[in-house]
N, C-alpha and C positions, 0 to 999 in steps of 0.2 A: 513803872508805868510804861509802858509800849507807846511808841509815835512810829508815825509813818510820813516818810516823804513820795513824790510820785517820780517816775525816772527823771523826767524834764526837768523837773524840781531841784533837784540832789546835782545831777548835771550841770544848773547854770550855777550853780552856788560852788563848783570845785575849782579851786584857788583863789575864792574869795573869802568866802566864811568857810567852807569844808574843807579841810587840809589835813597833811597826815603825822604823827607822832614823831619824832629822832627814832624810837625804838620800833619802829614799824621794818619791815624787811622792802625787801625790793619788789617788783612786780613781777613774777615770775612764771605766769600763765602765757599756752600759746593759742595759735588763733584758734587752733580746733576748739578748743576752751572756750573760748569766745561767742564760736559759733554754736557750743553746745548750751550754749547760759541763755542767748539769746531766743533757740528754739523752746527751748523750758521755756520761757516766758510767753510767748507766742501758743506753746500747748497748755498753760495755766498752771503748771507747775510751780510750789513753792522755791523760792530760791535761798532759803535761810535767813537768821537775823542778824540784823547788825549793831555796832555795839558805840556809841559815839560817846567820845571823853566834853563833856561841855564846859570852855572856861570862858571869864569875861576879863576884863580889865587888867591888873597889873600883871595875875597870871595867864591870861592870855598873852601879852607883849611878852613876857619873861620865855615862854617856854618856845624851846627850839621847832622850829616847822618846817614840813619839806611840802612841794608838788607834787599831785599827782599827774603821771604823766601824758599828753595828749597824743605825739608822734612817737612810735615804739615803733625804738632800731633792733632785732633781736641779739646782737652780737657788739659785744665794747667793742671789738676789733673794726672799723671800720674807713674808708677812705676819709683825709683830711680834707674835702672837699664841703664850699658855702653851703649847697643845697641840703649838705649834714647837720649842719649847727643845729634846727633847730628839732631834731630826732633826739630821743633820751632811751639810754638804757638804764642810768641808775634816776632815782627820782630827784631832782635838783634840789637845795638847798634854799631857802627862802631866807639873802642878807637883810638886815640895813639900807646895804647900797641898791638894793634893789628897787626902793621907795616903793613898794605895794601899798596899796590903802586896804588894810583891812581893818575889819571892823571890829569894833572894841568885843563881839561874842564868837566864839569860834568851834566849831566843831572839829574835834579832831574824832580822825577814823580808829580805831582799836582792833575791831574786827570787821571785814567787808572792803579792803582795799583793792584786792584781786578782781572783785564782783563791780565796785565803781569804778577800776580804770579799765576793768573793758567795755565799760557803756560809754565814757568816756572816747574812748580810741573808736568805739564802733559806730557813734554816735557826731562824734567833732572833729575823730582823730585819724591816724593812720598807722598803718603796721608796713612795717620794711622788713623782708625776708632776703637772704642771701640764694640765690640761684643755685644749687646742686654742682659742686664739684668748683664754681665760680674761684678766681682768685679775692680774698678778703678787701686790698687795697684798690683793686680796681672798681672805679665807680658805677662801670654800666655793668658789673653785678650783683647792684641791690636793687629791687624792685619797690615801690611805695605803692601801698594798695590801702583802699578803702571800704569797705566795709557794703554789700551790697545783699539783698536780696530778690529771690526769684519770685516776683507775683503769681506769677502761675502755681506755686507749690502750695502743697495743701492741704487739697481735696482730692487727689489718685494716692491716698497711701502715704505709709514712710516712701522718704529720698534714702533713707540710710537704716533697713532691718538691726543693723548689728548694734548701730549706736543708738535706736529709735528718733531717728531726726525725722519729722513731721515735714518742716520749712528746710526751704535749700537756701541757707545764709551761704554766703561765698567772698573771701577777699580779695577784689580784683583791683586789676588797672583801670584809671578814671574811662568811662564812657566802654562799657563792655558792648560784643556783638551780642543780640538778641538773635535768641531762633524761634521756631514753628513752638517750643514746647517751656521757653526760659523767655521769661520782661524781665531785665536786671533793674531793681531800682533801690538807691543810692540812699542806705538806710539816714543816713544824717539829715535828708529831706522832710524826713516827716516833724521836723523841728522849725521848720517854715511853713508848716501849714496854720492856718488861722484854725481855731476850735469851731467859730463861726460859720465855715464851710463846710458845704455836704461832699462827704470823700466820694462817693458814688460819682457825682458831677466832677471830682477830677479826675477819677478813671476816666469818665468819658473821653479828657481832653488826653489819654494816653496812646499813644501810638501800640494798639492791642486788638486786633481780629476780634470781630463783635462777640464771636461764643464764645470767648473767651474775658471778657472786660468784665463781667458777672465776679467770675473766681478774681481777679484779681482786684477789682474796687472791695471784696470778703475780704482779703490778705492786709491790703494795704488798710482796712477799717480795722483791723486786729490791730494793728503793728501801731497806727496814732494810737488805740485804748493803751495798749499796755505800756507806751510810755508817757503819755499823758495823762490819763483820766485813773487807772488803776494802782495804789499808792503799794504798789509790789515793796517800798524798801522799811520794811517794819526795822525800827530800832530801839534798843533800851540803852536810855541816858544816865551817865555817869558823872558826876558835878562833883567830883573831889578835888581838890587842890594835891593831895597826896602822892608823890611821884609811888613812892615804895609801893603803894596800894594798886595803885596803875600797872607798874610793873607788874607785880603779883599776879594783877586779871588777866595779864597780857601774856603770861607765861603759861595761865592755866588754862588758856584756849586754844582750843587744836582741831577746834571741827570747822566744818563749810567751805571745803575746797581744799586747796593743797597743803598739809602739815606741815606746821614748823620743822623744820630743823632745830637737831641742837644748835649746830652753829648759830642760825638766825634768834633763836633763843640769848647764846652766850655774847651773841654782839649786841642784842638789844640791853643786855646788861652792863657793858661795858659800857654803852653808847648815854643810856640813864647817869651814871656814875661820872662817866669823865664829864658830862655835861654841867656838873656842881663845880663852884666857887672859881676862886681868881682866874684859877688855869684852864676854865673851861676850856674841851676843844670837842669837837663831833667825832668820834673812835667811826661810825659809820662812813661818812662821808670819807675820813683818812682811811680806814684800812681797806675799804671797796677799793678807793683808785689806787693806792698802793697794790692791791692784788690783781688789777688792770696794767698796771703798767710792767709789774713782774712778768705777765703773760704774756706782755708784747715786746718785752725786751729782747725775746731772740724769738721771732713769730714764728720762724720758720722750722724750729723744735716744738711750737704743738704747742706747749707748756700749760696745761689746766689747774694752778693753785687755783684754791679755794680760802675760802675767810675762815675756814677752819684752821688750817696750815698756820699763817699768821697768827691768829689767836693764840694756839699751840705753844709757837714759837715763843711766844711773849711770856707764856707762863713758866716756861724752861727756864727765860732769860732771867723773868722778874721775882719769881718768888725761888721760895726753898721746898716747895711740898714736889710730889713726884707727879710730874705734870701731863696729869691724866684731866683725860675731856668729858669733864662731868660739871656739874653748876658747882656741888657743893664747893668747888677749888676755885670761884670766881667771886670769893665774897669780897666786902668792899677794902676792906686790908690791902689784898692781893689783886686788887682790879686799879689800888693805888701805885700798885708796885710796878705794874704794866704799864702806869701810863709813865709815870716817872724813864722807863724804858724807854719808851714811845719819844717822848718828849726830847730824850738826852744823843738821839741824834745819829748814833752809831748803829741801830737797830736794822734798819733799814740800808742800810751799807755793807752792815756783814751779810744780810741775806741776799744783795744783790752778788757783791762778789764771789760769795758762794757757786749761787745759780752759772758767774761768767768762767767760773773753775772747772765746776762738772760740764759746761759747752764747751769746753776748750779739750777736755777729756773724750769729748765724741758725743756725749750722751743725748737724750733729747727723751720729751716725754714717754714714751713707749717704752727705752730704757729703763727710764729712773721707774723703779715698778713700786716704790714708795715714795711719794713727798715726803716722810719722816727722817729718810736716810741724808736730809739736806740740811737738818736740823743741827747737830754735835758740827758737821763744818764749820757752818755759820759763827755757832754759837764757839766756836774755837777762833776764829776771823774778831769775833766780839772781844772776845778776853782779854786777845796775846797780838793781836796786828800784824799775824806774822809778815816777812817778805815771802811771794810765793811767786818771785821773778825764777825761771826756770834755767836761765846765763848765770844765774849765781849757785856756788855750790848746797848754801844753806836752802835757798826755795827750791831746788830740784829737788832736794831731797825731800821738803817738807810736802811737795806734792807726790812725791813716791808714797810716801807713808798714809796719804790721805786717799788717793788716788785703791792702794792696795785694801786700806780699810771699807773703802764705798764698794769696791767691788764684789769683794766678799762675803761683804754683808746683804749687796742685792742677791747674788748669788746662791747666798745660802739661806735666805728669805728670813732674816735677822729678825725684819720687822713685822712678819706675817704673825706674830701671837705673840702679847704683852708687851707690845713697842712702850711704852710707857716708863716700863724698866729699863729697858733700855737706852732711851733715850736720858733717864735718872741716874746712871751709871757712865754714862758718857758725857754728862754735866760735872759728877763729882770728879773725873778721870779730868778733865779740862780743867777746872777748879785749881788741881793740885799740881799741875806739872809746870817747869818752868822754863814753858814756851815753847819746846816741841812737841808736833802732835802725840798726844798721847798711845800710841795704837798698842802696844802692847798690855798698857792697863785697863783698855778698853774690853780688850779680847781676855784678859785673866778674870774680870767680872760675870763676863757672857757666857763663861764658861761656868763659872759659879750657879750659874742659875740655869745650866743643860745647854745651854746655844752653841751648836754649830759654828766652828770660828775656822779661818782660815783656809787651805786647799790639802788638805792630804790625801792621799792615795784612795780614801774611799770615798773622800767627797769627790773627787776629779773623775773617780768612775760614774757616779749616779749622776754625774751631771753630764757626762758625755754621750751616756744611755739614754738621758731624759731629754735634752734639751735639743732641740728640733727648730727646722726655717722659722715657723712660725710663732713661736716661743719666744716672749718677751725678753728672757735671757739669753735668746742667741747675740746677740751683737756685743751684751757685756761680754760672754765666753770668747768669742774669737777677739776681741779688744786686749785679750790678755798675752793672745799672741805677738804684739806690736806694741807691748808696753811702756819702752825705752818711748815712742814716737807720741802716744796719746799721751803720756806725762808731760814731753816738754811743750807740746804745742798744741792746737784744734787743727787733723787733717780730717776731711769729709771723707767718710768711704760710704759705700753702698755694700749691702748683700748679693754675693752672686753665688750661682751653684758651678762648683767645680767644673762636674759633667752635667750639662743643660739639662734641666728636666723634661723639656721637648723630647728629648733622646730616650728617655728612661720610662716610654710608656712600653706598658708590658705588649700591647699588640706590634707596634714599630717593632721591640725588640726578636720578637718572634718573626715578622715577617720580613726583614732586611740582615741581621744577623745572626738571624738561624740558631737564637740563644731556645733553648729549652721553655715552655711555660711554666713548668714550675722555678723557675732558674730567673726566668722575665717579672714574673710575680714578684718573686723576695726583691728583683732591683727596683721596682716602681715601690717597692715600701721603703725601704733606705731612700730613697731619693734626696730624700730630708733631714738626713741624719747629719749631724755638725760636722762630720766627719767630710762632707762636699761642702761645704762651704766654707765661704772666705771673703774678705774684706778688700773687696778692691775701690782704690779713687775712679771718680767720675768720667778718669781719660782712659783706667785703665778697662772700666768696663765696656764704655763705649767702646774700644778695641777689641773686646773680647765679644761683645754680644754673644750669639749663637753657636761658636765654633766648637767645633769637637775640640775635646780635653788635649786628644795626643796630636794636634794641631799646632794647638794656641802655646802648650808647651814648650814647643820647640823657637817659639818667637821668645822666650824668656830666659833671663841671664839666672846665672845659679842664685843669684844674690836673690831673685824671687822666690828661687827653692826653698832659700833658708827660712828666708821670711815668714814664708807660710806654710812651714810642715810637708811637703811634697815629698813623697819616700825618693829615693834616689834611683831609681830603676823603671827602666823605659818599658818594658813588660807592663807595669800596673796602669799605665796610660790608655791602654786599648780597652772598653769598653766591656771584653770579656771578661775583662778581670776585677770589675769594678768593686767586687764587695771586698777581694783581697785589695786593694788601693785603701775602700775606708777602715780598713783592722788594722793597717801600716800607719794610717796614716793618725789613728788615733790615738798610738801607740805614741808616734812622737808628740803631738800634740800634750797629752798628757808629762813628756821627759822633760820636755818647754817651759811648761809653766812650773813642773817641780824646781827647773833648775832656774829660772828666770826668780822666783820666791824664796830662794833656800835662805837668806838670810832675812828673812820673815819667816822661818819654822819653827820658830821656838814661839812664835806667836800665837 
């Protein structure tokens, strides 16, 4: 049987009797979203069904409950500042200690949570956006805005052809300027209006140019209907006590706004599951902020895991099957084995020391071109504990070995098809060895199943052909240059171009050094080839900015020659020479890292 609540309705009742499931996902709409739900509603459009779990009494108390959320911050990353507290990016947990009085019948949401907490947020709440380019931690760049419409919009047409937006919704800072063609008003108001009052008679009282007060006492008569009087939120009630069943529904829906994820699927599974007997705990609430706090553990690497990653990880760690990301691998057996994982402490420590291994190696998101390749570390740190102090001879080495494994494997895009295997072959290699990284029986498996392993002569070719400035893999490739230095320690380097790319436009090179255009051509396409670049610290670049190659050269000790492959001949310095400079210089480049690995070749 079909029920309907009216917006108002559904609104006052959220976090009292309306609240959302443990297996529900996060909120993940942004305002455009917001603004586009609202105009549907305004133009009479259906906005879908919702789908309400109804319990009363002991399972209502029993079963776990979250908030939906009112202030939405878009980003966990955010300043520790008061005025923050009380913004939500994930949706808070509803304790005990929290003493809520709810009521002995509760409705919990199933489907429709996206669509309630942005009436909510647009309605009672606010949206905080981060400024373009802004720094994360600093405060004066998030913005709090709420939720506002143009009275005047209408009746001249779409505001917006492309999206069909009818109404101009807009989320501003409190108290917006008005102009000649925009009345901003302050959607959350029309929840203060009495039903009793004629809306006509408070337009009057609006600060609106008379031929104009018409259209908007229309707009603002729209906007109280559709959230008062118009019971837009149809929903079909479900009154099982049956988690399994619940689950089930909850797996099998995927329409009215933004699709499940597997992921949000495999946590909501997890999240059901770990929520049974003595050892309840919320797999949601742990593995979210656990995957918040990974991200902000070195902020300034970017780092975007996902609930997926973790998940993964767990399944590597906890079971025996080949820990592929599909439901069938998450039954309750193996979702026991996870948490048992979860629980015992060490989980969460291997993957951070991991993550502080590959920052100390240079790496940073843009690098690691798979989250998967973090996975066999980890779960190697989980095993065997090794020491990977880099003053002792045993951790040097054992980061040599790991350090050489990750490399090659982002490099030679290991994980781009069938990571699965992979990752199952690098569990049973860990498994068996006793206590040094496995790298050689890693690389004898991958090999078993076609994978490209290691650097030989024609891998070192196609990647020196291929891999270019902009190329996720440049920084690994020249990192290999400096090996000895990013093994034992984290140095910062930047990318810079040998010969300035300012320099290497083909009209400059035609009009200042009389280079040929077809000759000026081929150097503005090499520009970019690995073969000009190279890895300098933040002093040495600042030093270097702009300067011509056969310049900045001669400020530098041989010791930077060696360093970085620079042919030994002051000829290839001068600009005319530049493509012979990068055939020289790629030539070494490649004798480097042959010989810098020779006792990895049999690898």
């Amino acid at each position: 049987m079909t029920q309907s609540w009216s917006i108002s309705q559904a609104v006052d009742r959220l976090n009292h009797s309306i609240l959302l499931p443990a297996i529900q996902r996060e909120f993940v709409w942004g305002s455009d979203q917001i603004i586009r739900l609202f105009d549907s509603l305004m133009q009479g459009y259906p906005i879908g069904s919702f789908l309400v779990w109804h319990l009363n009494g002991e399972d209502a108390n029993d079963e776990m409950k979250y908030q939906f959320i009112q202030h939405y911050i878009e980003d966990s990353v955010h300043p520790d500042e008061p005025e923050f507290e009380q913004m939500r990016h994930h949706n808070k947990k509803i304790r005990e200690e929290d003493e809520l009085e709810l009521p002995s019948e509760q409705d919990l949401i199933l489907d429709g949570q996206q669509r309630l907490t942005a009436f909510y947020i647009g309605l009672k709440g606010t949206f905080t956006e981060k400024r373009k380019y802004a720094q994360r931690k600093n405060p004066d760049a998030w913005n709090q805005k709420r939720l506002y419409l143009n009275l005047l919009s209408g009746d001249d047409g779409p505001v917006d052809d492309e999206l069909g937006l009818e109404y101009e919704f807009a989320f501003k800072k409190p108290e917006p300027a008005n102009s000649d063609g925009a009345y901003w008003y302050r959607v959350g108001k029309v929840l203060e209006i009495d039903p009793a009052d004629d809306i006509m008679d408070i337009a009057e009282e609006l600060d609106i140019e008379d031929e104009y007060r018409w259209t908007a006492g229309k707009t603002l008569k729209k906007l109280f209907d559709v959230v008062h009087n118009d019971d837009v939120i149809q929903y079909h009630e479900e009154n099982t006590s049956d988690r399994e069943r619940v689950l089930d529904i909850f797996i099998r829906m995927n329409d009215g706004g933004t699709p499940l994820s597997k992921s949000e699927i495999l946590l909501s599974m997890a999240t059901a599951r770990w929520g049974e007997g003595d050892n309840a705990l919320d797999a949601r609430e742990q593995i979210t902020t656990f995957v918040d706090n990974l991200n902000n553990r070195h902020s300034d690497k970017s780092f975007k895991f996902g609930i997926d990653f973790v998940l993964k990880a767990l399944l590597m760690y906890g079971t025996e099957t080949i820990p592929q990301y599909r439901i069938g691998n998450f039954s309750n057996e193996n979702l026991d084995r996870m948490q048992e994982v979860w629980d015992g402490g060490n989980f969460q420590d291997s993957i951070k020391r991991a993550l502080d291994l590959i920052v100390e190696f240079g790496l940073d998101d843009r690098s690691l071109t798979s989250h998967n390749a973090l996975i066999p570390i980890a779960y190697y740190i989980y095993r065997h504990d090794p020491s990977l102090d880099w003053t002792s001879q045993t951790g040097l080495e054992m980061r040599r070995r790991i350090h050489y494994w990750l490399t090659s494997a982002l490099l030679n895009g290991t994980f781009n098809s069938r990571p699965d295997e992979v990752l199952d072959d690098a569990r049973e290699a860990i498994n068996q060895t006793d206590g040094e990284f496995p790298l050689e029986e890693i690389h004898y498996k991958m090999r078993g199943r076609g994978k490209v392993v290691g650097f030989s002569e024609d891998v070192l070719d196609t990647l020196l052909e291929e891999t270019t400035y902009r190329s996720q893999k440049s920084f690994l490739l020249l990192s290999l240059l400096h090996f000895g230095e990013t093994v034992r320690r984290g140095i910062e380097y930047e990318q810079d171009h040998i010969f300035p790319r300012n320099q290497l436009d083909a009209d400059k090179l035609v009009e200042e050094h009389g280079i040929s255009r077809v000759r000026a051509e081929q150097y503005e396409e090499a520009k970019d080839r690995i073969a000009n670049l190279q890895l300098l610290t933040d002093e040495e670049n600042a030093q270097k900015q702009e300067m011509p190659f056969h310049e900045w050269i001669t400020t530098r000790t041989e010791d930077y020659r060696e360093r970085h492959c620079i042919p030994n001949d002051d000829e290839l310095y001068q600009i005319d020479n530049f493509i012979e400079f990068l055939d020289q210089r790629e030539t070494l480049i490649r004798d480097r890292i042959t010989s810098t690995f020779e006792d990895f070749s049999g690898t």
